[in-house]
mmCIF file of the N, C-alpha and C atoms, coordinates in Angstrom:
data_MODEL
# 
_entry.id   MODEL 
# 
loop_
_atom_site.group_PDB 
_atom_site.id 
_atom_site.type_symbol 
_atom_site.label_atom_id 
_atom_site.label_alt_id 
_atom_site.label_comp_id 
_atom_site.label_asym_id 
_atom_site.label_entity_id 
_atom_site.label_seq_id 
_atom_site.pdbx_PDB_ins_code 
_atom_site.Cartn_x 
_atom_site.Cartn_y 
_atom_site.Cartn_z 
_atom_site.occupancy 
_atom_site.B_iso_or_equiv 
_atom_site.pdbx_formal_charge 
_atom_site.auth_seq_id 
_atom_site.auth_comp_id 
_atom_site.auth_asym_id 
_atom_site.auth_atom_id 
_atom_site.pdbx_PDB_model_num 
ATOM 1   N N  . UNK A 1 1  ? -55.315 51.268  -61.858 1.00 0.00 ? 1  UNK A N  1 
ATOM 2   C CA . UNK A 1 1  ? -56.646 50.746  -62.035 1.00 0.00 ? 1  UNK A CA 1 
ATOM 3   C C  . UNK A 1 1  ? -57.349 50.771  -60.675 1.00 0.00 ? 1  UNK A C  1 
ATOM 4   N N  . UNK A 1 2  ? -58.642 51.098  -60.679 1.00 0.00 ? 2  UNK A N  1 
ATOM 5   C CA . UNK A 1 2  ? -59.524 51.629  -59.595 1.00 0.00 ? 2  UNK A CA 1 
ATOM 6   C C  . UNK A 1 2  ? -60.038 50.446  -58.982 1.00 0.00 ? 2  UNK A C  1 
ATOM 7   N N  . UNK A 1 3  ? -60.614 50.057  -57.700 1.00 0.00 ? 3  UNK A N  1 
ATOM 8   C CA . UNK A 1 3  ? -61.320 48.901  -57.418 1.00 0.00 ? 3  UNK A CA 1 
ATOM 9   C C  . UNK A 1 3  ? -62.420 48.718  -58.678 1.00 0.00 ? 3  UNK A C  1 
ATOM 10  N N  . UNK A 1 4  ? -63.259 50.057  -58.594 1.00 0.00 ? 4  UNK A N  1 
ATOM 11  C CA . UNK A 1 4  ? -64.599 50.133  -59.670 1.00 0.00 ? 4  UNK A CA 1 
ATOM 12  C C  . UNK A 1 4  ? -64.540 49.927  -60.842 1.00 0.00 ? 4  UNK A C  1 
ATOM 13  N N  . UNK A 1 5  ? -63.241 49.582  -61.578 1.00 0.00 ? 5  UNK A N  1 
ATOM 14  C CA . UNK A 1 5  ? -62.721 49.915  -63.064 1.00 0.00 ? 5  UNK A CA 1 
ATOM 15  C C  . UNK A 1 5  ? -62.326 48.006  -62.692 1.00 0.00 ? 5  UNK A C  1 
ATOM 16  N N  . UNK A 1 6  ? -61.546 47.669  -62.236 1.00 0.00 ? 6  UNK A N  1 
ATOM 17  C CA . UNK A 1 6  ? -61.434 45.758  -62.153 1.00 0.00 ? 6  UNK A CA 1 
ATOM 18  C C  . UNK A 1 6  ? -62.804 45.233  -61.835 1.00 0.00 ? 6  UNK A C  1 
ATOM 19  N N  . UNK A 1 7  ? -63.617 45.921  -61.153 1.00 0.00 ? 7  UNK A N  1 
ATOM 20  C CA . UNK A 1 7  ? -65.057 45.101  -61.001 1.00 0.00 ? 7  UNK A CA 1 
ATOM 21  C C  . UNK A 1 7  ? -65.716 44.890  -62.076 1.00 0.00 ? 7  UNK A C  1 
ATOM 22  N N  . UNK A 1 8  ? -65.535 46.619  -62.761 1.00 0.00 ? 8  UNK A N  1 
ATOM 23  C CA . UNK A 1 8  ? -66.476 46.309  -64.020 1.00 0.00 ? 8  UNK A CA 1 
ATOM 24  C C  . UNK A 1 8  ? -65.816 45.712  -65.229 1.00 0.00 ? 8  UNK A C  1 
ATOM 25  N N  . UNK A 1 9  ? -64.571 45.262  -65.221 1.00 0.00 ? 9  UNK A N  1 
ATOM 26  C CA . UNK A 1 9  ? -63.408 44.476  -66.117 1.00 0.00 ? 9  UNK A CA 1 
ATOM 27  C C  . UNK A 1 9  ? -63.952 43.215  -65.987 1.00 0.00 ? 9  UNK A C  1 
ATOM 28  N N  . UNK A 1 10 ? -63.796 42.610  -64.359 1.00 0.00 ? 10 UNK A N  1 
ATOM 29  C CA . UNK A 1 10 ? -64.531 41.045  -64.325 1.00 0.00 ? 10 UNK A CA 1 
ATOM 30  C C  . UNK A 1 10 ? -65.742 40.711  -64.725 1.00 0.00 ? 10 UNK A C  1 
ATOM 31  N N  . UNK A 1 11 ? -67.415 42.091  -64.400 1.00 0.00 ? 11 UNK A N  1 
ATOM 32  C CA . UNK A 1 11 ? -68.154 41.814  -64.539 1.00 0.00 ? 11 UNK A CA 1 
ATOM 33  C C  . UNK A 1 11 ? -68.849 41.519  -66.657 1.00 0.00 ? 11 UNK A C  1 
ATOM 34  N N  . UNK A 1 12 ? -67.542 42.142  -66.970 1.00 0.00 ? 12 UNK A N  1 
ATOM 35  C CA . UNK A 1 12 ? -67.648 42.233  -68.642 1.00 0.00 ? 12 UNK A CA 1 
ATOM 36  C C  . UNK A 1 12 ? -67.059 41.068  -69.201 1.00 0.00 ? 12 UNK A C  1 
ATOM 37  N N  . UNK A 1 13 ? -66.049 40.801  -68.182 1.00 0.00 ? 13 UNK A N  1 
ATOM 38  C CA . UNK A 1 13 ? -65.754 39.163  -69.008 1.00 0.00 ? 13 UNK A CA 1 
ATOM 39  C C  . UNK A 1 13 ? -66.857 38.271  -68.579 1.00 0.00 ? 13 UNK A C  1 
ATOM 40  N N  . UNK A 1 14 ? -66.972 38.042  -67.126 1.00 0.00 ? 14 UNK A N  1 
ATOM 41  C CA . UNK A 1 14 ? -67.963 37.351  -66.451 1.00 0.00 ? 14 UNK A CA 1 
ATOM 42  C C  . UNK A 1 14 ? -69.527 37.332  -67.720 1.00 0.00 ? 14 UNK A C  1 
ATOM 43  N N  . UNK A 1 15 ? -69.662 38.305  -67.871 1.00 0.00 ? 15 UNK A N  1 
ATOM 44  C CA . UNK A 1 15 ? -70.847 38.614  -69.029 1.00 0.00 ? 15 UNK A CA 1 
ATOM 45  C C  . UNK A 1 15 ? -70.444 37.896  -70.434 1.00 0.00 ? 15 UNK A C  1 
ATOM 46  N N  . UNK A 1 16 ? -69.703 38.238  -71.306 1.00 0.00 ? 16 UNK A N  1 
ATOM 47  C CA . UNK A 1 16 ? -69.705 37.720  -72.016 1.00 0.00 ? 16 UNK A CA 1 
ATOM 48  C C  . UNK A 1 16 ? -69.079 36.131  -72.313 1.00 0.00 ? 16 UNK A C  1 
ATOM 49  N N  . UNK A 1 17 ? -68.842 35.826  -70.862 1.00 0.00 ? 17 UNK A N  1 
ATOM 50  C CA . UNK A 1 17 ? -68.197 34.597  -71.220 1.00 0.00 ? 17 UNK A CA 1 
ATOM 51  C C  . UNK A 1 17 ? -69.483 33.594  -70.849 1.00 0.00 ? 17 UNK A C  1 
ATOM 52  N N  . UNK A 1 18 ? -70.527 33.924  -70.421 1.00 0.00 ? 18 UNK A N  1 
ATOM 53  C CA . UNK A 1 18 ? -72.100 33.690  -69.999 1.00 0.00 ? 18 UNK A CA 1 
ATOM 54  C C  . UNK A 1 18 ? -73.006 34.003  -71.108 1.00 0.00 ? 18 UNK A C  1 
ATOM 55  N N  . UNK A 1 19 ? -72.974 34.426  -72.505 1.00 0.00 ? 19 UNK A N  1 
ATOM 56  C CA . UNK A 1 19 ? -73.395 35.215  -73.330 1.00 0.00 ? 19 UNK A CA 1 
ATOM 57  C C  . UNK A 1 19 ? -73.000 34.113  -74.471 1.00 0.00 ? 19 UNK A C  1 
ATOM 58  N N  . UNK A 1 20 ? -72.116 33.387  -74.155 1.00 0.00 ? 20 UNK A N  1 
ATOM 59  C CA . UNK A 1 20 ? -71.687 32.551  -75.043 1.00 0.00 ? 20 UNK A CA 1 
ATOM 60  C C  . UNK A 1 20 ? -72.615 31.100  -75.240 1.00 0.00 ? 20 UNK A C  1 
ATOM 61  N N  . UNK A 1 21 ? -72.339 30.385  -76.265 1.00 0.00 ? 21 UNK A N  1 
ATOM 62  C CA . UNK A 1 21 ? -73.538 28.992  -76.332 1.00 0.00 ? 21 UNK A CA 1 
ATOM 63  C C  . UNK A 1 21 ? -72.374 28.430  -75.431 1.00 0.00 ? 21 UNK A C  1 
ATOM 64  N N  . UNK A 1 22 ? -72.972 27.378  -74.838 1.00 0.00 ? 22 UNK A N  1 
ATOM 65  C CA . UNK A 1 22 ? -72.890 25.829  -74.448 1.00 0.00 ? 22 UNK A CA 1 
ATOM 66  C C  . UNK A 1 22 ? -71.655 25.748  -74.910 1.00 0.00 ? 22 UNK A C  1 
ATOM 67  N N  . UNK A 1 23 ? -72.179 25.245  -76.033 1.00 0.00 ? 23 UNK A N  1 
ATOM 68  C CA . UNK A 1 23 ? -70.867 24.490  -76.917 1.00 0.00 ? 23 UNK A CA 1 
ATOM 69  C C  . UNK A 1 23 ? -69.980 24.935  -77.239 1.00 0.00 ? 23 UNK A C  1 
ATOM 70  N N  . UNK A 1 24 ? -69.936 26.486  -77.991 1.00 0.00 ? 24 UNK A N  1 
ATOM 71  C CA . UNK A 1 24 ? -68.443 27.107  -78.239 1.00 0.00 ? 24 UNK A CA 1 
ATOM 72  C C  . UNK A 1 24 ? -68.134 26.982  -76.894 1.00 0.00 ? 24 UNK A C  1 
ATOM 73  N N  . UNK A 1 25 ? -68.079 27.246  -75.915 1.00 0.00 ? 25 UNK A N  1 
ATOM 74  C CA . UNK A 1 25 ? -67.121 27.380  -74.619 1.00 0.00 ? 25 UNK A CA 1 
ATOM 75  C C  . UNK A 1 25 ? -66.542 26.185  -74.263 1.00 0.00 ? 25 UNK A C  1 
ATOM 76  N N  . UNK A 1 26 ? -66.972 25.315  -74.237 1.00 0.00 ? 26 UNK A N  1 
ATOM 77  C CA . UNK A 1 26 ? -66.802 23.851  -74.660 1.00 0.00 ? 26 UNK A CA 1 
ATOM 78  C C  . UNK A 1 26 ? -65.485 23.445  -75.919 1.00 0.00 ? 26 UNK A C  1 
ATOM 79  N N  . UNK A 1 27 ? -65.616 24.093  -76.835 1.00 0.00 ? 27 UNK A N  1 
ATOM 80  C CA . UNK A 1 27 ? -64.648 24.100  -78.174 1.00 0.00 ? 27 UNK A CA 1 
ATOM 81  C C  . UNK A 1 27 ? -63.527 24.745  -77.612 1.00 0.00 ? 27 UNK A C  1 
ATOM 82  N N  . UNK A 1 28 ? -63.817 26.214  -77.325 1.00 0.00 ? 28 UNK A N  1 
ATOM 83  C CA . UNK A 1 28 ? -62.653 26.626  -76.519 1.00 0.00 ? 28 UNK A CA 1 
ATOM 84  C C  . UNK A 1 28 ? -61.867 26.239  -75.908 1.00 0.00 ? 28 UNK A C  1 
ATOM 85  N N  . UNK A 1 29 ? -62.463 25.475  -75.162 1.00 0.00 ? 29 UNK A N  1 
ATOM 86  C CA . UNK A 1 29 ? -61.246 24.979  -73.571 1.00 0.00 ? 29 UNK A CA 1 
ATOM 87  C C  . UNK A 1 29 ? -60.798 23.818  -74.228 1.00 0.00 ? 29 UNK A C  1 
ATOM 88  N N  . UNK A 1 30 ? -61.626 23.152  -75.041 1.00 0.00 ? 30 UNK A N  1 
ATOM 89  C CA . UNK A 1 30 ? -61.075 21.955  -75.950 1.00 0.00 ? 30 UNK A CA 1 
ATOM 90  C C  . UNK A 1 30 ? -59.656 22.432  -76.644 1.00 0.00 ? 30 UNK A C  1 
ATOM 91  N N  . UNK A 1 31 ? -59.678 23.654  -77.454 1.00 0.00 ? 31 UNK A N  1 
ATOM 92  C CA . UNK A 1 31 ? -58.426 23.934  -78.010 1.00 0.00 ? 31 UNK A CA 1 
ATOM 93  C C  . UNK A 1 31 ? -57.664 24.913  -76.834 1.00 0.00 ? 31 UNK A C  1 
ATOM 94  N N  . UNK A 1 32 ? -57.617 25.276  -76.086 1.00 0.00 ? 32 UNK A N  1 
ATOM 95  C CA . UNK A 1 32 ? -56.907 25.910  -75.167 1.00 0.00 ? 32 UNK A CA 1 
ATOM 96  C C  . UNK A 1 32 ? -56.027 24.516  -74.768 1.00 0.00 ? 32 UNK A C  1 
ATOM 97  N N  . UNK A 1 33 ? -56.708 23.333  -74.374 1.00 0.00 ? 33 UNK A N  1 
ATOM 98  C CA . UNK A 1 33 ? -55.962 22.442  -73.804 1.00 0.00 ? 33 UNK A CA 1 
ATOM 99  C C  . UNK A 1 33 ? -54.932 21.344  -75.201 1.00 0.00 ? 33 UNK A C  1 
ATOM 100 N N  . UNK A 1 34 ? -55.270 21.502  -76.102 1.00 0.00 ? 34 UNK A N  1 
ATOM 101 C CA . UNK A 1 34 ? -54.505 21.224  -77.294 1.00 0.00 ? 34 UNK A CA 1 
ATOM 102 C C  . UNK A 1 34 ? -53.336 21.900  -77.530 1.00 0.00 ? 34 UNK A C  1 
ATOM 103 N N  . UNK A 1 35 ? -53.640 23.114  -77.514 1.00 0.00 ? 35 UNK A N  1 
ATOM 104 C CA . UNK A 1 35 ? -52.016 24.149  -78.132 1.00 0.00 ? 35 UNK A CA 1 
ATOM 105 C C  . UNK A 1 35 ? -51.368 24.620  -76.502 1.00 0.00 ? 35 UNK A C  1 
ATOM 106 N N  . UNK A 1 36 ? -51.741 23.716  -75.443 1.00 0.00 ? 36 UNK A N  1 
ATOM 107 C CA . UNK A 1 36 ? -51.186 24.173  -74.133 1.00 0.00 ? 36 UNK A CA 1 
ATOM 108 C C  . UNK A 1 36 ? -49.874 22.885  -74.188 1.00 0.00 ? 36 UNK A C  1 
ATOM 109 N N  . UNK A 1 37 ? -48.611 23.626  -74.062 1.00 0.00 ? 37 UNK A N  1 
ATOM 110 C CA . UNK A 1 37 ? -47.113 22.520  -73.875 1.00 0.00 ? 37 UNK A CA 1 
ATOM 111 C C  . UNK A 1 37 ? -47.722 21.200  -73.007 1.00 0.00 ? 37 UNK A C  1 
ATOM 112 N N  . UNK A 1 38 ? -46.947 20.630  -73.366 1.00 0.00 ? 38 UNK A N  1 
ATOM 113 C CA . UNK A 1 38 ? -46.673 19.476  -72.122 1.00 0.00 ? 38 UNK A CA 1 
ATOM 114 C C  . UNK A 1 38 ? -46.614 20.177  -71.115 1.00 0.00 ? 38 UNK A C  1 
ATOM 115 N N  . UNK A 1 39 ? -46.514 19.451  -70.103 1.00 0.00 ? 39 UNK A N  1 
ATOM 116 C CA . UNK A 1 39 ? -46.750 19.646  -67.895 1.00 0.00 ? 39 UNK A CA 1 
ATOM 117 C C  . UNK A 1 39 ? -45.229 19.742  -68.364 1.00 0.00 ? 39 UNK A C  1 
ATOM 118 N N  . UNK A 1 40 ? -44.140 18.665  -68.488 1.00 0.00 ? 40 UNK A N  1 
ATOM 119 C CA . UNK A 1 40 ? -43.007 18.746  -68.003 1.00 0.00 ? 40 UNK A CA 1 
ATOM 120 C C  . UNK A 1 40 ? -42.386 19.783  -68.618 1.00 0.00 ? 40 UNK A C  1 
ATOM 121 N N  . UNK A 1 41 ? -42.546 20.292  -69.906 1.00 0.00 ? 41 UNK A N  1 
ATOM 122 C CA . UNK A 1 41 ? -41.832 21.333  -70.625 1.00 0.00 ? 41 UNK A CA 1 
ATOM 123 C C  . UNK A 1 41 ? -42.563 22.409  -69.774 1.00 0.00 ? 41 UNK A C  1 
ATOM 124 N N  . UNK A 1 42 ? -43.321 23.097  -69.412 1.00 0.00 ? 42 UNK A N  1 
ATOM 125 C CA . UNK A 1 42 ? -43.799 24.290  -69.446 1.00 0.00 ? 42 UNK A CA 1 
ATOM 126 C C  . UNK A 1 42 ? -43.658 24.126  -67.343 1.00 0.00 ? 42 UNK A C  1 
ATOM 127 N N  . UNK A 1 43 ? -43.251 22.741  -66.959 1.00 0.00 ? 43 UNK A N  1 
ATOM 128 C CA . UNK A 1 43 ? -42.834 23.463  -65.389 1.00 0.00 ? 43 UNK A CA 1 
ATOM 129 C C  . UNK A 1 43 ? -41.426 23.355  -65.460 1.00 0.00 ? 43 UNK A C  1 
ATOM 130 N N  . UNK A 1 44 ? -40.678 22.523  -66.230 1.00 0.00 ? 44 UNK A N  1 
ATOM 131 C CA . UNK A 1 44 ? -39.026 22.712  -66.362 1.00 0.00 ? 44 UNK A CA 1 
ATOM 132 C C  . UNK A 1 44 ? -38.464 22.918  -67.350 1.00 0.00 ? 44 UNK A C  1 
ATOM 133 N N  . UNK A 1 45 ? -38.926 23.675  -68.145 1.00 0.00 ? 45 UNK A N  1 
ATOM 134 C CA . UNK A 1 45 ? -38.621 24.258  -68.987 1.00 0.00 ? 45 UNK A CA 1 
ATOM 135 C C  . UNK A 1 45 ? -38.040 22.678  -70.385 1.00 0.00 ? 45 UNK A C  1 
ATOM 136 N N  . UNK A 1 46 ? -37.185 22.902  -71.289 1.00 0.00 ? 46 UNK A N  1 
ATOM 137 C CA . UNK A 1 46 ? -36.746 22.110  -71.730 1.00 0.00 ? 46 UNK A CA 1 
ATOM 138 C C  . UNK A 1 46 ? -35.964 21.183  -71.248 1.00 0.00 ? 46 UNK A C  1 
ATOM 139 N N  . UNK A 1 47 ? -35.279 21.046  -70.364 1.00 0.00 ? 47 UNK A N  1 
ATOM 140 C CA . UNK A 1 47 ? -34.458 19.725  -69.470 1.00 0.00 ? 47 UNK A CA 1 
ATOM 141 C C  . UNK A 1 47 ? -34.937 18.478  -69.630 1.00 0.00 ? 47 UNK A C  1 
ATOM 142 N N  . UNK A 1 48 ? -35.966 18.307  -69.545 1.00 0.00 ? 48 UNK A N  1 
ATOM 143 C CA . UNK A 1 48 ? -36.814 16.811  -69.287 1.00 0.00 ? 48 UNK A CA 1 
ATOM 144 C C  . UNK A 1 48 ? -37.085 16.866  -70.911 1.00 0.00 ? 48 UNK A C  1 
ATOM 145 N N  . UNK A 1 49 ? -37.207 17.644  -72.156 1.00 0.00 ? 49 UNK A N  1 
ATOM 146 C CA . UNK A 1 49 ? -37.270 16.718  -72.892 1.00 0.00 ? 49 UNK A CA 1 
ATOM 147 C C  . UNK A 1 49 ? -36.060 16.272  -73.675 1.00 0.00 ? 49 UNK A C  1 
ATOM 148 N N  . UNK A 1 50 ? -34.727 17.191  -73.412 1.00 0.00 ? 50 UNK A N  1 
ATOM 149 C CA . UNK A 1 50 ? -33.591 16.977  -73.622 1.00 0.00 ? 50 UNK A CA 1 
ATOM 150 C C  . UNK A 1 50 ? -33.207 15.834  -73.164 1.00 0.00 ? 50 UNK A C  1 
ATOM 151 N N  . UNK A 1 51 ? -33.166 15.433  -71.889 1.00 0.00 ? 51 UNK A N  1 
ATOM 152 C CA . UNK A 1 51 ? -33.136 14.624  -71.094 1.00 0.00 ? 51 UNK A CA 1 
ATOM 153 C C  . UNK A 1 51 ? -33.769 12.751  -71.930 1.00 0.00 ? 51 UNK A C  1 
ATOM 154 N N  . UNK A 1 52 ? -35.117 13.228  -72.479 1.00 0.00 ? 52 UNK A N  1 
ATOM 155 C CA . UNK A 1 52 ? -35.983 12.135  -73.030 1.00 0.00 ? 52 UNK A CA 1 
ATOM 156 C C  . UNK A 1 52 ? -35.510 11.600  -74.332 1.00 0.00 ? 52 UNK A C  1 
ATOM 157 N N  . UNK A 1 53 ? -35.141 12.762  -75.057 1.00 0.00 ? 53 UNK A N  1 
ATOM 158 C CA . UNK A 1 53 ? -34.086 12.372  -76.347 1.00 0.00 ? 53 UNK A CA 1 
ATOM 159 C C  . UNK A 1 53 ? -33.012 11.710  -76.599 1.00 0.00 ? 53 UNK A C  1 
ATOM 160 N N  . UNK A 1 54 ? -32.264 12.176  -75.237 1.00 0.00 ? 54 UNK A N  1 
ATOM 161 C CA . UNK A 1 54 ? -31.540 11.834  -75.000 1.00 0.00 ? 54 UNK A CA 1 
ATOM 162 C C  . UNK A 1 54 ? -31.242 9.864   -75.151 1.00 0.00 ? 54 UNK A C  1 
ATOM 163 N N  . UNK A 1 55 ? -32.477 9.772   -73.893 1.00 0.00 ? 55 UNK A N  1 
ATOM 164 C CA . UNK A 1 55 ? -32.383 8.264   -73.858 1.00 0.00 ? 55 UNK A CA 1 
ATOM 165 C C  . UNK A 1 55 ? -33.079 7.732   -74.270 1.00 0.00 ? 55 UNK A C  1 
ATOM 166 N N  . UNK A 1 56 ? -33.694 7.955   -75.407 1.00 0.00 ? 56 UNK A N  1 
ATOM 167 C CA . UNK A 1 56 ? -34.015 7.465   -76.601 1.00 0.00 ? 56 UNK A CA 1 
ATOM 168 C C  . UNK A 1 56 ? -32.681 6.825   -77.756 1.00 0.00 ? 56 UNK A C  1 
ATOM 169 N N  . UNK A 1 57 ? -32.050 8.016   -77.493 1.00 0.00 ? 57 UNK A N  1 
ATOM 170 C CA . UNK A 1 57 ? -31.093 7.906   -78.679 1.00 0.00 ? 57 UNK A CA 1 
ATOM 171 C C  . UNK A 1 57 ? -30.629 6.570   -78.094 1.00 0.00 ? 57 UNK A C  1 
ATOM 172 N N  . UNK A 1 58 ? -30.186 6.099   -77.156 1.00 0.00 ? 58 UNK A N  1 
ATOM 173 C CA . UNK A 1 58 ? -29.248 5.715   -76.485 1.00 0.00 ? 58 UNK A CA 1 
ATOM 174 C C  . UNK A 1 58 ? -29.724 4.164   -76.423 1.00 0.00 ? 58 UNK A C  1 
ATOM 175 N N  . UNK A 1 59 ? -31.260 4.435   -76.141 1.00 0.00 ? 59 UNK A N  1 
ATOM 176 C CA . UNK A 1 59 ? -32.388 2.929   -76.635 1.00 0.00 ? 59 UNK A CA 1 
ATOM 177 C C  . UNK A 1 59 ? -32.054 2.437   -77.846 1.00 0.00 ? 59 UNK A C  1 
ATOM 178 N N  . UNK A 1 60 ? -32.114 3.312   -78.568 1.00 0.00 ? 60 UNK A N  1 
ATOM 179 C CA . UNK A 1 60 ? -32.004 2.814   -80.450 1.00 0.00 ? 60 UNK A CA 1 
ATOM 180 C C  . UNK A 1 60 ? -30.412 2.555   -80.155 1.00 0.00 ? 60 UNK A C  1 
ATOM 181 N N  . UNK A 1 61 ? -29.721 2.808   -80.204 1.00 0.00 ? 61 UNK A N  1 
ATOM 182 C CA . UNK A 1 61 ? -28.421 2.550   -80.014 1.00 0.00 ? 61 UNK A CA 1 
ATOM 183 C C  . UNK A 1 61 ? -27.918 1.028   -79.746 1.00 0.00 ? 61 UNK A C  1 
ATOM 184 N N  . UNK A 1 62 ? -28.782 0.941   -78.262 1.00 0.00 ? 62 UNK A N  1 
ATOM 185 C CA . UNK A 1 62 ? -28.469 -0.741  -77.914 1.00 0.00 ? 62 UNK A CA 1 
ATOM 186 C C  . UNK A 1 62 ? -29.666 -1.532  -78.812 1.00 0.00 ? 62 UNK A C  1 
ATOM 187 N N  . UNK A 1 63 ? -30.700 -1.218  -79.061 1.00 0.00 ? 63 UNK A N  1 
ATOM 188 C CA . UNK A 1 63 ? -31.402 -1.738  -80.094 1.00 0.00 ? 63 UNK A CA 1 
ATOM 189 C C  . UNK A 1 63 ? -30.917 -2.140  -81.566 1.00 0.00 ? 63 UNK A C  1 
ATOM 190 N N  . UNK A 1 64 ? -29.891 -1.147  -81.718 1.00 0.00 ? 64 UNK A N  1 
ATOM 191 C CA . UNK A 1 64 ? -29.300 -1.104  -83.913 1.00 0.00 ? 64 UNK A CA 1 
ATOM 192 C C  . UNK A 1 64 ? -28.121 -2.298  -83.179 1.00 0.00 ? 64 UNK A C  1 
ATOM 193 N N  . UNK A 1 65 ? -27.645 -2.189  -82.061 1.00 0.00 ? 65 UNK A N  1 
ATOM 194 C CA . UNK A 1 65 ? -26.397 -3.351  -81.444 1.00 0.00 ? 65 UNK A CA 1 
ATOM 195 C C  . UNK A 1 65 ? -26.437 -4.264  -81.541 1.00 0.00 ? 65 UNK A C  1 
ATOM 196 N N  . UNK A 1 66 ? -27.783 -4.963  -80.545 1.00 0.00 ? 66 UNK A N  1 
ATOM 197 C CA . UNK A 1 66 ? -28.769 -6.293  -80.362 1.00 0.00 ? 66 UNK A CA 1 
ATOM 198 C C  . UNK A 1 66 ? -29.097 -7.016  -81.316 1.00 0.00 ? 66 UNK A C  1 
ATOM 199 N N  . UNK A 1 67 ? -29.621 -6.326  -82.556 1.00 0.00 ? 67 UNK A N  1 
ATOM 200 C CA . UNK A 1 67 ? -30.126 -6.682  -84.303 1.00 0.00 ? 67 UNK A CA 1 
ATOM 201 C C  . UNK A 1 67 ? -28.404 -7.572  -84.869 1.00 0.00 ? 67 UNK A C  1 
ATOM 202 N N  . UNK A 1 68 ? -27.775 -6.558  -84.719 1.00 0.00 ? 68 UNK A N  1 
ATOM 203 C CA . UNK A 1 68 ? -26.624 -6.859  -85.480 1.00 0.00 ? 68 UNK A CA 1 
ATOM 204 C C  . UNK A 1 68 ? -25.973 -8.064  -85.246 1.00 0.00 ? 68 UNK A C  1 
ATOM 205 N N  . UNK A 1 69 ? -25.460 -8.615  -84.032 1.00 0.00 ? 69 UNK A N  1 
ATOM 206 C CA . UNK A 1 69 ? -24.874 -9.708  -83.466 1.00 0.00 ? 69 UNK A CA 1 
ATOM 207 C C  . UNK A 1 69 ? -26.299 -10.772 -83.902 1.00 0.00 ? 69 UNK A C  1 
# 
């Protein structure tokens, strides 16, 4: 790809993303940030929520204990 061929790539998104109303662009980034993972899943992959299940389970656990006595 040419310098002249990425300029006129940016200047066509740059355009139509300026071409757009107000508001859809607005809707957009609204659902871009909806179907975007969690921060901790998508910088460490699954660990941290393995991790979260984990001690959950482990909450309910001493919780079903505590009830019983």
């Amino acid at each position: 790809m040419t310098f002249n061929d990425l300029v006129k790539y940016v200047t066509q998104q740059f355009v139509t993303y300026l071409d757009q109303p107000k508001q859809e662009r607005k809707q957009l980034k609204q659902d871009r940030k909806l179907t975007e993972p969690p921060v901790l899943s998508r910088w460490f992959g699954v660990l941290p929520l393995g991790f979260m299940l984990m001690m959950k389970k482990e909450k309910n656990k001493k919780g079903k204990l505590k009830n019983r006595k």
